[in-house]
C-alpha positions as CSV (number, residue, x, y, z in Angstrom):
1,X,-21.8,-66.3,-42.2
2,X,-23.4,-64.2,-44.8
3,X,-22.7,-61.0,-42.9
4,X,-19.1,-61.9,-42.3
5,X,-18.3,-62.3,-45.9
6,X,-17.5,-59.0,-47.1
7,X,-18.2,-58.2,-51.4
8,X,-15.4,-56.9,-53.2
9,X,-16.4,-54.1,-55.2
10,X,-16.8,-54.6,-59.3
11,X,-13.8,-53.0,-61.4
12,X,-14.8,-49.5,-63.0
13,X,-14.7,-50.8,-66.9
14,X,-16.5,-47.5,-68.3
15,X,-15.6,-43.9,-68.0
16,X,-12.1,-45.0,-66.3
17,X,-10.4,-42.1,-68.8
18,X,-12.2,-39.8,-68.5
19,X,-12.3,-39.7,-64.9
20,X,-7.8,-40.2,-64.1
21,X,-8.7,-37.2,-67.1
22,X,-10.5,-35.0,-64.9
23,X,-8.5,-35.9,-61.7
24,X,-4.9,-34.9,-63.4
25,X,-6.6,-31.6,-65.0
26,X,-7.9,-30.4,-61.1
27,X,-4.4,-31.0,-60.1
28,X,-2.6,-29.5,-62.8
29,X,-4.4,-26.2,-62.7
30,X,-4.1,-26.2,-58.7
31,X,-0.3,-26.9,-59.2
32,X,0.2,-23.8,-61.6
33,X,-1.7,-21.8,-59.4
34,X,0.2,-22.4,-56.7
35,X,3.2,-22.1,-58.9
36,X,2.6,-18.4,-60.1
37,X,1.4,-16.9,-56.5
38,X,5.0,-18.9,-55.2
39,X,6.7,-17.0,-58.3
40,X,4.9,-13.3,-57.9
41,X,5.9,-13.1,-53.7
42,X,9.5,-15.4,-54.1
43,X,10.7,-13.3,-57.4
44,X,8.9,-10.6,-58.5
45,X,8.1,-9.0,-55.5
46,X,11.9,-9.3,-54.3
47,X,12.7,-7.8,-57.2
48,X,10.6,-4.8,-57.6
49,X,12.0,-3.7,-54.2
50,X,15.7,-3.9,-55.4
51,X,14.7,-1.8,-58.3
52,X,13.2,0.6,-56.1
53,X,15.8,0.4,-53.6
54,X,18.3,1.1,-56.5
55,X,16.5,4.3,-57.9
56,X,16.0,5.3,-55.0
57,X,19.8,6.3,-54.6
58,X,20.3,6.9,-58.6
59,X,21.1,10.3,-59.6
60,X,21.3,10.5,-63.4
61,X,22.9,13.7,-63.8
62,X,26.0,12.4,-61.7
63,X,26.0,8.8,-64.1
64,X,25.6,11.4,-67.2
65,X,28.3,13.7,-66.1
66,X,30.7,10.4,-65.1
67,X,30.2,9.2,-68.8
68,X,30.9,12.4,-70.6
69,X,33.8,12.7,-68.7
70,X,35.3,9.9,-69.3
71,X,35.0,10.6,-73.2
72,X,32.4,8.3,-74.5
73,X,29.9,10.7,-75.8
74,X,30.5,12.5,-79.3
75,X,28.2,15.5,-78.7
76,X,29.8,16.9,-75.3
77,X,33.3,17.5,-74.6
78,X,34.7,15.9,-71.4
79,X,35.4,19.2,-68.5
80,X,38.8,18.0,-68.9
């Protein structure tokens, strides 16, 4: 009868702290990992391939020219 009786295992009095401690600290920090490698390919890889895409196409003598003739420079006079 001895064998069938199974012994429930003693509460964990000491060190209970410090251990949920340690637990919630590993999965914190694997959490943010995840977090910023989710963040750099999701956002900021997206958006470095706009801002490529974009200057890409820019011509900044055409944008300069478009603003000076519309008049809102003081130095140069529109080709008007």
């Amino acid at each position: 009868m001895s064998d069938a009786v199974s012994k429930t295992p003693k509460p964990q009095l000491r060190g209970l702290l410090h251990n949920q401690i340690k637990r919630n600290l590993i999965w914190a920090c694997g959490m943010c990992f995840v977090a910023a490698v989710a963040q750099k390919f999701l956002v900021n890889d997206h958006r470095q391939n706009i801002y490529a895409e974009f200057y890409k196409k820019y011509d900044i003598n055409k944008e300069f020219n478009k603003i000076r003739n519309k008049g809102l420079f003081d130095s140069c006079e529109p080709d008007n």
